[in-house]
C-alpha positions in Angstrom: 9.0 -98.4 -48.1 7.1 -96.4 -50.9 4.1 -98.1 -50.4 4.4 -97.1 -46.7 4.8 -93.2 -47.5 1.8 -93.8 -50.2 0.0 -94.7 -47.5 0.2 -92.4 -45.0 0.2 -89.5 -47.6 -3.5 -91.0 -48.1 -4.1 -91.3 -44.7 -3.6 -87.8 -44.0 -5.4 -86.9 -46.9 -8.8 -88.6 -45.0 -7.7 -87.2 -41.8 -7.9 -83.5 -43.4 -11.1 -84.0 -45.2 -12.6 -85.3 -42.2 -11.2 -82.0 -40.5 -12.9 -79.9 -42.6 -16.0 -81.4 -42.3 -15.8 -81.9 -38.5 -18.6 -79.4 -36.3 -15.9 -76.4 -35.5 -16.3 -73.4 -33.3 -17.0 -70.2 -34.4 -12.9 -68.9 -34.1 -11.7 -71.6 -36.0 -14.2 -71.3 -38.6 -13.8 -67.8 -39.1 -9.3 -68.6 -39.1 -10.3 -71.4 -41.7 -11.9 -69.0 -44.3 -9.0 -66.5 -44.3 -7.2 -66.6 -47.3 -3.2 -66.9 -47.6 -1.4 -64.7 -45.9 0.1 -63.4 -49.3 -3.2 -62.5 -50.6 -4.4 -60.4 -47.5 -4.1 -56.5 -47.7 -0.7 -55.1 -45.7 -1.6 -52.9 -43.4 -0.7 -49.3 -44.6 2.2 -47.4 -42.1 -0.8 -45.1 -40.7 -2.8 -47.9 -39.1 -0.2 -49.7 -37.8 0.8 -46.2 -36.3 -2.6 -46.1 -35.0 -2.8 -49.6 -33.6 0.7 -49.0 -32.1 -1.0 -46.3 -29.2 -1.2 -42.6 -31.4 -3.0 -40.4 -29.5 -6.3 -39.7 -31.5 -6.3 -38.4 -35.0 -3.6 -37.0 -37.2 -0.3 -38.0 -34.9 1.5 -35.8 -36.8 0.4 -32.7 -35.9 0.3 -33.7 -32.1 4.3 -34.2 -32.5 4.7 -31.3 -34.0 2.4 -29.2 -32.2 4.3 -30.3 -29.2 8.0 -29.4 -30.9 6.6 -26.0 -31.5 5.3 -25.6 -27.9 8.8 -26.5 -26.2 10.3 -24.1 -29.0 7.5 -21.2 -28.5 6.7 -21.1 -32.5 3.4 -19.9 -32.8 4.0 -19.2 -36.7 5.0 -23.0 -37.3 1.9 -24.1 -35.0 -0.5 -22.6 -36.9 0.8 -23.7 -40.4 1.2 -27.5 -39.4 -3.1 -26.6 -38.6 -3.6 -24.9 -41.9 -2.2 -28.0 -43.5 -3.9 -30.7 -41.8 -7.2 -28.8 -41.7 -6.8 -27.5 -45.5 -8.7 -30.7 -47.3 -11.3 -31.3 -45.8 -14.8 -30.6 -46.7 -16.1 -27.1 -45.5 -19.7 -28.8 -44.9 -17.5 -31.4 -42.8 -14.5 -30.0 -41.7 -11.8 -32.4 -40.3 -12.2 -33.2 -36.7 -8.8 -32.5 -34.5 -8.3 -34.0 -31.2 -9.5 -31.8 -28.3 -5.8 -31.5 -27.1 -4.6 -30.5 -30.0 -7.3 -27.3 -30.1 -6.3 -26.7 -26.7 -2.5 -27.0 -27.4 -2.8 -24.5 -30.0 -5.0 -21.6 -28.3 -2.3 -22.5 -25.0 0.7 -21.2 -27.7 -0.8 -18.6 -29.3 -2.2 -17.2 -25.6 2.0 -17.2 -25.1 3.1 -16.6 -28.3 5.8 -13.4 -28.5 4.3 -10.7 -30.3 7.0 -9.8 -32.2 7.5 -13.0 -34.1 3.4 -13.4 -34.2 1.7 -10.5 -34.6 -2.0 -11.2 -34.2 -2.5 -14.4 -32.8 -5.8 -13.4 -31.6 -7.0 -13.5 -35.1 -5.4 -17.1 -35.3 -7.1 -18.3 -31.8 -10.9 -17.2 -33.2 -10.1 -19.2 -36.5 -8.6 -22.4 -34.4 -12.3 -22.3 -31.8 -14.6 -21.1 -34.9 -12.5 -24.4 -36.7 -13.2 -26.1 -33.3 -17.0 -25.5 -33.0 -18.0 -26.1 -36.6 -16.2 -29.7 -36.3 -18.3 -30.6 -33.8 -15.3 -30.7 -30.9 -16.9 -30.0 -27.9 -14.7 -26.7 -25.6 -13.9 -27.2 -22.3 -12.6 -24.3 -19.6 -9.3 -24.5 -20.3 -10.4 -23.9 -24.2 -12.1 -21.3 -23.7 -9.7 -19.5 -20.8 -7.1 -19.8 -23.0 -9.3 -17.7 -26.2 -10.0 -15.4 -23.3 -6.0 -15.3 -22.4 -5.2 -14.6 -26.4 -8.0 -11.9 -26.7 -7.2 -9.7 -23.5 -3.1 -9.7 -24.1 -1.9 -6.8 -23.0 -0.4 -5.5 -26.8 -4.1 -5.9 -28.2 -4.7 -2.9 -30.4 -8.1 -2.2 -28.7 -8.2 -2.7 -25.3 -11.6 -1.9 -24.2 -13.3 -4.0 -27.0 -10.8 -7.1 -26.3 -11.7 -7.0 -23.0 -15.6 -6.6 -23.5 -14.9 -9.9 -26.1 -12.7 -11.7 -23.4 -15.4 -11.0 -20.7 -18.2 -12.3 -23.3 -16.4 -15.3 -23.6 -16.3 -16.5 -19.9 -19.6 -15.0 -18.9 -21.2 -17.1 -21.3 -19.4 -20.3 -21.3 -22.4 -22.3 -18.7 -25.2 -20.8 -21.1 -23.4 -21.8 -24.4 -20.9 -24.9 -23.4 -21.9 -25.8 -19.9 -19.0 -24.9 -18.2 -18.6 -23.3 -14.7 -15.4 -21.0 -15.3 -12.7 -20.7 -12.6 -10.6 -18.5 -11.0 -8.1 -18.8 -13.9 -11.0 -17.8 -16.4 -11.9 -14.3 -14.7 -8.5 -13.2 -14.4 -7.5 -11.9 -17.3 -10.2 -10.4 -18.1 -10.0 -8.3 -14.9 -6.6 -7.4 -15.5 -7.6 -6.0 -19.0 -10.4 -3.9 -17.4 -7.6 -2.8 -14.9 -5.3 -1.6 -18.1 -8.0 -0.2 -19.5 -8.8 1.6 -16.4 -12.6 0.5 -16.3 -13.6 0.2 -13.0 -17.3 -0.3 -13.7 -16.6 -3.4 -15.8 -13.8 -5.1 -13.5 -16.7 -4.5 -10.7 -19.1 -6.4 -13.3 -16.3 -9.3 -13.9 -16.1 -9.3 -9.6 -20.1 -9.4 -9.6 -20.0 -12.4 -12.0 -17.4 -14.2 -10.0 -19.8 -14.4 -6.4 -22.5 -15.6 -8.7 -20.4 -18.2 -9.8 -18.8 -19.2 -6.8 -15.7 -18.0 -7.4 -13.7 -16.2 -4.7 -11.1 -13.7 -6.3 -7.2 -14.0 -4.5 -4.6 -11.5 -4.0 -3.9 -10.7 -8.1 -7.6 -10.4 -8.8 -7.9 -7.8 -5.6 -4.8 -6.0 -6.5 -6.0 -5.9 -10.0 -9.7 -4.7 -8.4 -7.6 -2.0 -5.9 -6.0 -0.3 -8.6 -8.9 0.3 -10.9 -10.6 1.2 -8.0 -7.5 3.8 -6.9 -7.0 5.4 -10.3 -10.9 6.1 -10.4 -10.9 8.0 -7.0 -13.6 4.9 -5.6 -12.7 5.9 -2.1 -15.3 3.2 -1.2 -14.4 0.6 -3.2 -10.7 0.6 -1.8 -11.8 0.0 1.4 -14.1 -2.7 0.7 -11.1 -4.8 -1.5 -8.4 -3.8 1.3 -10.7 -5.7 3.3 -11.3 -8.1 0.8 -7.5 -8.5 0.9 -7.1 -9.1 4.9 -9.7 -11.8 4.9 -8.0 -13.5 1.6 -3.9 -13.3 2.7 -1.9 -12.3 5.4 0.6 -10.7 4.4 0.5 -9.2 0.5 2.9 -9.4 -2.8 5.3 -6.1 -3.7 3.0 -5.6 -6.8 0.2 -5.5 -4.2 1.9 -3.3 -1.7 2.4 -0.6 -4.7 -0.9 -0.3 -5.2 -1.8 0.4 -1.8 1.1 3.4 -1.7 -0.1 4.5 -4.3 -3.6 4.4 -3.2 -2.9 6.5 0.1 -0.7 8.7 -1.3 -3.0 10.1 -3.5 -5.4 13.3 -2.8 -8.4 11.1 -2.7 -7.6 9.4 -0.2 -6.7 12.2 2.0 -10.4 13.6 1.2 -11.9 9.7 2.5 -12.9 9.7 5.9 -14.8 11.5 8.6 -13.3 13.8 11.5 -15.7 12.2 14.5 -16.9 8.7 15.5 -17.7 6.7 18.5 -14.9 5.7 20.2 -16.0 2.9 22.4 -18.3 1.7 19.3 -15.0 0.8 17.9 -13.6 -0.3 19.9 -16.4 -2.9 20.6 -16.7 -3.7 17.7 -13.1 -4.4 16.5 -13.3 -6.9 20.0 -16.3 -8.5 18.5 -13.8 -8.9 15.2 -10.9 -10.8 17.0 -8.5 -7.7 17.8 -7.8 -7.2 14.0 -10.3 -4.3 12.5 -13.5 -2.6 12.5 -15.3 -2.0 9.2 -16.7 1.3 10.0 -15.5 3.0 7.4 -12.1 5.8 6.7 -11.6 7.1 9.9 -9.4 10.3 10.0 -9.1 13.0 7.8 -6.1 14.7 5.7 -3.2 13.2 4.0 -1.9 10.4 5.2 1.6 9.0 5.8 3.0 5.8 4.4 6.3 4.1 5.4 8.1 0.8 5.1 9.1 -0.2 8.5 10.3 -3.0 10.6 8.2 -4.6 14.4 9.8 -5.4 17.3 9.3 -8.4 19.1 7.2 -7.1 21.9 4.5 -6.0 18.2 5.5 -2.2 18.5 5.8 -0.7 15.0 8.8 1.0 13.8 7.2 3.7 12.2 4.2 5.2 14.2 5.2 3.2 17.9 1.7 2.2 17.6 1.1 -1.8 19.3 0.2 -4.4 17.0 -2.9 -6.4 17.7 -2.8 -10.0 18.1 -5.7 -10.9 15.8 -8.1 -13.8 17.1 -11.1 -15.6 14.9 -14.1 -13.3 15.4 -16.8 -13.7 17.9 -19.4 -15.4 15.1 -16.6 -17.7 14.0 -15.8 -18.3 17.7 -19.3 -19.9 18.5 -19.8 -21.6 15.1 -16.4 -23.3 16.1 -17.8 -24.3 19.4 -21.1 -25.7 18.1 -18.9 -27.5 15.6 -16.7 -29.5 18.3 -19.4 -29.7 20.7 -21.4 -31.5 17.1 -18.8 -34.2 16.7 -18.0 -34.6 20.5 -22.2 -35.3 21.0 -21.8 -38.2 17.8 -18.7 -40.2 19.1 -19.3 -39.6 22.9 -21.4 -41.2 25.0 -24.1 -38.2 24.8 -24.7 -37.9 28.3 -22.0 -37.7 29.6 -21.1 -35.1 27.4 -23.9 -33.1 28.0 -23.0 -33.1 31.5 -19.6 -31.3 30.7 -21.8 -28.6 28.7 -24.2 -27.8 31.4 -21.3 -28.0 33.8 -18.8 -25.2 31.4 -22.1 -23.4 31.7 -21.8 -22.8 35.3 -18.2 -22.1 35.8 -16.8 -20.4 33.1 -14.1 -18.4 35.3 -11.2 -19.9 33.8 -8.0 -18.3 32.1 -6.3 -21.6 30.7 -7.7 -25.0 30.1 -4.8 -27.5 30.6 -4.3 -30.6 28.7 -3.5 -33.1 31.9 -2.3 -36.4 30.4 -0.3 -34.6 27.5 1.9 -33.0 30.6 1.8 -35.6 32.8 3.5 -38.1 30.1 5.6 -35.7 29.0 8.9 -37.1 28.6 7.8 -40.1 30.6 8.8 -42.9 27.8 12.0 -44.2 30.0 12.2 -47.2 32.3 11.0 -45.1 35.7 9.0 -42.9 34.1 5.3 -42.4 34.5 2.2 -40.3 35.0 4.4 -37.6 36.4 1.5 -35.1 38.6 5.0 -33.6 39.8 5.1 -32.0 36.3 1.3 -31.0 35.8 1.6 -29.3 38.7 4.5 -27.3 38.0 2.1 -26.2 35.0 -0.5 -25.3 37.3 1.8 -23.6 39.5 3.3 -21.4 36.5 0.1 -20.1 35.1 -1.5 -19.3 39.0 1.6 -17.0 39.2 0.9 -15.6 36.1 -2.7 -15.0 36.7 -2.8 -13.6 40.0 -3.4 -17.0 42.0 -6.5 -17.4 39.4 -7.0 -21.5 38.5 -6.9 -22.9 35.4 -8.7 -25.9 34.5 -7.2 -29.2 34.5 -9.0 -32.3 32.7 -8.0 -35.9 33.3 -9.3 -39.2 32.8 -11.2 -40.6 35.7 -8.9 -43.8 34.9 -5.9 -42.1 35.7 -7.6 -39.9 39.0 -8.2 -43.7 40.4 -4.9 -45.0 40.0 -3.1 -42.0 41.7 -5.6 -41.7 44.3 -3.3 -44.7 45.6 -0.8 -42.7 46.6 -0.7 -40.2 49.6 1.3 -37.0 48.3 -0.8 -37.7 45.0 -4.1 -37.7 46.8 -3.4 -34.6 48.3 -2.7 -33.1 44.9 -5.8 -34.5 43.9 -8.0 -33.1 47.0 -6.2 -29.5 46.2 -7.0 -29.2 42.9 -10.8 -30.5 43.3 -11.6 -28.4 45.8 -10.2 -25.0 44.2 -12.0 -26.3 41.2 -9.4 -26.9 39.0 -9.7 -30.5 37.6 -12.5 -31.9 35.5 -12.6 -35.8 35.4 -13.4 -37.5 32.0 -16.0 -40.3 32.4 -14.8 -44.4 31.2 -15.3 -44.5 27.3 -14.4 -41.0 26.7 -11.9 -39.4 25.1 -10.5 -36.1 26.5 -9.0 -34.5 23.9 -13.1 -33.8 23.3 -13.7 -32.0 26.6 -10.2 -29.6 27.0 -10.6 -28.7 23.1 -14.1 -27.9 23.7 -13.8 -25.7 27.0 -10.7 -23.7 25.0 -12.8 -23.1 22.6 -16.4 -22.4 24.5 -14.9 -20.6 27.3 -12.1 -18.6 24.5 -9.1 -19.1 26.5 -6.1 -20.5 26.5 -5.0 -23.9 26.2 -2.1 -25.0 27.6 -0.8 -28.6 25.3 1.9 -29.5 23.3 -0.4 -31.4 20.8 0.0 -30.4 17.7 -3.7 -31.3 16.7 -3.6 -33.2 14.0 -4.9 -36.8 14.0 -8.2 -37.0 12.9 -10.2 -35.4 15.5 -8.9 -32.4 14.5 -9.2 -32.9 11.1 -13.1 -33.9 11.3 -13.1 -30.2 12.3 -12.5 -29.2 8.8 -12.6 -25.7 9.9 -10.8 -22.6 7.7 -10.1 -21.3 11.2 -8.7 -23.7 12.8 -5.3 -23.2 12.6 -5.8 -19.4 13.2 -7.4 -20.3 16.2 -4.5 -22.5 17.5 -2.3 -20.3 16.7 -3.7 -17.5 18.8 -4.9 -19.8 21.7 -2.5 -22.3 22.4 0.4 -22.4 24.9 3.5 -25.0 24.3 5.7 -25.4 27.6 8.9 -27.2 28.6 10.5 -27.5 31.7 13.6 -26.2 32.9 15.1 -27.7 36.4 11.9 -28.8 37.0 10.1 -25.4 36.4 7.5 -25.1 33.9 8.6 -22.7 31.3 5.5 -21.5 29.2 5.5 -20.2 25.9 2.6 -17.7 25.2 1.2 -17.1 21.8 2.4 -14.6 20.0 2.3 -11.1 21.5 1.4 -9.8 17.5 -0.5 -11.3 13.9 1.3 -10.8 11.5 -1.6 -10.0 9.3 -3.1 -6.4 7.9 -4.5 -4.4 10.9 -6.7 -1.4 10.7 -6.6 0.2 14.2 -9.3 2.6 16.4 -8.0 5.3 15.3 -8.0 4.2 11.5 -4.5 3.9 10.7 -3.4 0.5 8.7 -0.6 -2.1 9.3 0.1 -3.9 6.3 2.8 -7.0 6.6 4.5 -8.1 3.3 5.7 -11.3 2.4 9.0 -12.8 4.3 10.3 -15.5 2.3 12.7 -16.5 5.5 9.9 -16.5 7.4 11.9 -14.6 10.2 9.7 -11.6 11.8 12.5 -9.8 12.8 13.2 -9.0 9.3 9.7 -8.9 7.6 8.6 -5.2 6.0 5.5 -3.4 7.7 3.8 -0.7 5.6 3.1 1.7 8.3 0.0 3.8 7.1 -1.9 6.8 8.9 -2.7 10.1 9.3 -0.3 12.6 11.0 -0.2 12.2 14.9 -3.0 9.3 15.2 -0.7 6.5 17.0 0.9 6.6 20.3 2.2 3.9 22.5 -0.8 2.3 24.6 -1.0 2.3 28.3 -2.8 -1.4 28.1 -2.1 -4.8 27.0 -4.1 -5.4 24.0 -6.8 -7.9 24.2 -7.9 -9.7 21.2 -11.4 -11.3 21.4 -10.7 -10.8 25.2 -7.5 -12.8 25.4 -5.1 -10.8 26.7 -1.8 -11.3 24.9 1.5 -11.1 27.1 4.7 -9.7 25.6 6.8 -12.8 26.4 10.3 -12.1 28.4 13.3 -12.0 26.1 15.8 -13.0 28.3 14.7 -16.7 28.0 13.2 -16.3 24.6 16.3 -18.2 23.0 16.5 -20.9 25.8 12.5 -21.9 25.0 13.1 -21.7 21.4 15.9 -24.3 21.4 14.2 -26.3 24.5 11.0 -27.1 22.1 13.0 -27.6 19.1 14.9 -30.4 20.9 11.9 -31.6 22.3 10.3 -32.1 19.0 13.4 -33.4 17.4 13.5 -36.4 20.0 11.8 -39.6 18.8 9.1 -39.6 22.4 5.3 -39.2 22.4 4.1 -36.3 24.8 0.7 -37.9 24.5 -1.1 -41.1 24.9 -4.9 -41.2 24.2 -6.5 -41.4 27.1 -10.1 -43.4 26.3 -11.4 -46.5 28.6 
């Protein structure tokens, strides 16, 4: 039995030394040379830390840094910095993570004053800390510096807010870093406390060349400096700076502009005569909405807070309210647009056909969307292409227009297949020969030709497609939805009847009028008109009820009929609660 275990203990023996002299790759060779494990270093706590996921250097003060962010301690911030920056060499200063700079100049941008006195002092030592480490800034870096410097309790404001615009006006130069919205603004808004006007214009001038477009705190802030200085000329270039940027404006904005027209400035802005009809011409040219021409009026003018009815008269002055349409410009650049696409995914021809035809009869009031009526409701077991409906349509918006016709398009797919039938054919026959239906050729698709005529011809368009699959959104157009919300007409039916539901008869959207006065709509959170707040702004006896409809962008918009108002309202909303398509795609 020994010799047996001798044996094999020599055996193995041979079998190792033969291991160790075997060819071995590169791996295993390297795992044979390591010594015992009980004669390797330990790892120290810190690099295991490290290997365990810390993010970047010094873990530490990135916990703690983030503690005294939740707990708004600027004080303890910049003490946990002192001491992991205080041993280091000053020819090679220890490197923080770029996170951790920005975390710091974040806090101290929103530190409390009275527990931190001067963190703007602390925020140049953290970047001058940052920039001699070799950490490279980003925007948010140096917005924030900016944000610390121009705090509103600096003790110089006029020289914070030079430093703060220095900053961000040379951040591309220095850094390369286009600056944002968020970088301009408060440096504007310390020009506005300090009641420079001729600075905040220069921080305004640097945003266009950067591409930056200001929004409604940037104009405010622009509007008041502008105000308090007596710029007569500069408040009407940002109130109009405002109306193309929101529709309706803030509280803190709408102070500004009582405070604005109360003032005896304003009342010395303006000019006694003008052109009438030029104004008129040219606030048509502009969609309904303004005219551009400058303070019209003179003398002190009268501000209210009112309420509009539902037919757009104001509470205040009785004056209408426009309906405000895309402008004239915006109105053909959105036809060349459509027209673009339509030319790329239509057979080119055939679309060029349509064009020259919409060229030579451009009579219409309505363009009508044929199949999206038609199939209205249609998804049940004897439903179908229902002409019985379309023509209801047609028959509601001839009454309305004095007999006029509006344009139907179809699918020439569809035209064949009711041709079959003899009361359809006789439809068919009327329409074509009052010139009221337009047939799509095989491979199109139709939605191209009816969006395109609404558009071209500016009228309305009678659909219940919403307009959003991606036809609609290979528009990509800022007006879009301005547009379809002036232009299009939803319908339901009623006992067969067509019941149409116009646009509405008022924008709700800043309004500067012929006769110069200004209607200024401010924010609704409900969303309800009835109950949103009008500033109501003109000079003493300038508004009086008109004897016309308004036209904008020469659509005349209808004051709908209230006595069916609430029957529509709950018709569509049930329509568009029901789970059935109003509209199948129409392309063969």
């Amino acid at each position: 039995m020994g010799t047996r275990l001798v044996h094999h203990h020599g055996l193995n023996q041979l079998m190792g030394l033969w291991a160790l002299m075997a060819p071995k790759p590169p791996l295993l060779r390297a795992l044979l040379l390591l010594p015992p494990r009980s004669s390797r270093p330990r790892a120290t706590h810190t690099a295991m830390a490290r290997r365990r996921g810390s993010k970047g250097p010094n873990p530490d003060l990135s916990r703690t840094l983030t503690d005294c962010t939740r707990r708004g301690d600027a004080a303890a911030a910049m003490a946990a910095f002192d001491d992991a920056v205080s041993d280091s060499d000053p020819d090679a200063p220890t490197r923080l993570a770029a996170h951790q700079y920005n975390q710091l100049l974040h806090l101290l941008a929103t530190a409390d004053r009275s527990s931190f006195p001067n963190p703007a002092a602390a925020a140049r030592r953290v970047f001058d800390h940052m920039l001699q480490a070799g950490a490279p800034p980003s925007e948010a870096t140096i917005t924030s510096l900016a944000r610390v410097i121009a705090a509103p309790d600096t003790d110089n404001p006029a020289s914070a807010a030079d430093e703060a615009f220095q900053l961000v006006a040379t951040m591309k130069e220095k850094h390369g870093l286009a600056p944002r919205l968020r970088s301009y603004s408060p440096v504007l808004a310390a020009f506005r406390r300090a009641g420079d006007a001729s600075k905040a214009y220069a921080v305004e001038a640097h945003m266009a060349a950067s591409g930056v477009s200001p929004e409604e705190p940037e104009l405010a802030a622009l509007l008041d400096v502008s105000s308090r200085a007596g710029d007569a000329d500069k408040v009407y270039e940002y109130m109009h700076k405002l109306r193309q940027t929101v529709d309706c404006v803030s509280e803190e904005a709408a102070q500004v502009l009582e405070g604005w027209f109360r003032s005896d400035k304003a009342a010395m802005a303006g000019k006694a005569e003008w052109d009438a009809a030029q104004v008129e011409d040219v606030i048509v040219l502009n969609g309904g909405g303004c005219h551009q021409l400058g303070w019209l009026g003179t003398g002190p003018w009268t501000v209210q807070r009112v309420r509009a009815g539902a037919d757009g008269q104001c509470g205040g002055c009785k004056c209408r309210l426009a309906c405000v349409d895309i402008d004239m410009e915006d109105t053909q650049r959105f036809a060349d647009s459509a027209a673009g696409l339509a030319l790329e995914r239509e057979t080119k021809a055939n679309f060029s056909q349509f064009q020259e035809w919409l060229e030579e009869n451009k009579e219409y009031e309505a363009i009508v969307d044929g199949a999206n009526i038609a199939l209205y409701q249609q998804n049940f077991a004897e439903g179908g292409f229902s002409l019985t409906q379309l023509d209801a349509v047609i028959t509601e918006l001839r009454g309305r227009y004095h007999g006029k016709w509006p344009l139907v398009i179809l699918h020439n797919k569809r035209i064949a297949k009711l041709m079959e039938n003899s009361s359809n054919r006789h439809l068919i026959e009327t329409w074509r020969a009052n010139g009221a239906l337009y047939t799509t050729p095989s491979g199109s698709n139709d939605d191209w030709y009816w969006l395109y005529a609404a558009i071209k011809l500016n009228c309305l368009l009678v659909t219940n497609d919403e307009m959003r699959d991606h036809i609609f959104e290979l528009l990509g157009s800022s007006f879009f939805p301005k547009w379809k919300q002036r232009h299009r007409v939803k319908y339901t039916f009623n006992k067969g009847k067509a019941v149409l539901v116009m646009p509405s008869p008022y924008s709700s959207e800043i309004q500067e009028s012929e006769v110069g006065s200004w209607h200024v709509p401010m924010e609704e959170r409900s969303g309800d008109e009835r109950v949103r707040i009008w500033l109501c702004i003109g000079r003493t006896g300038t508004c009086k009820v008109p004897d016309k409809i308004p036209t904008a962008n020469g659509v005349v918009q209808e004051v709908p009929q209230n006595g069916a108002s609430n029957w529509v309202r709950q018709s569509l909303q049930e329509d568009k609660a029901e789970s059935i398509t109003g509209k199948r795609k129409d392309r063969e």
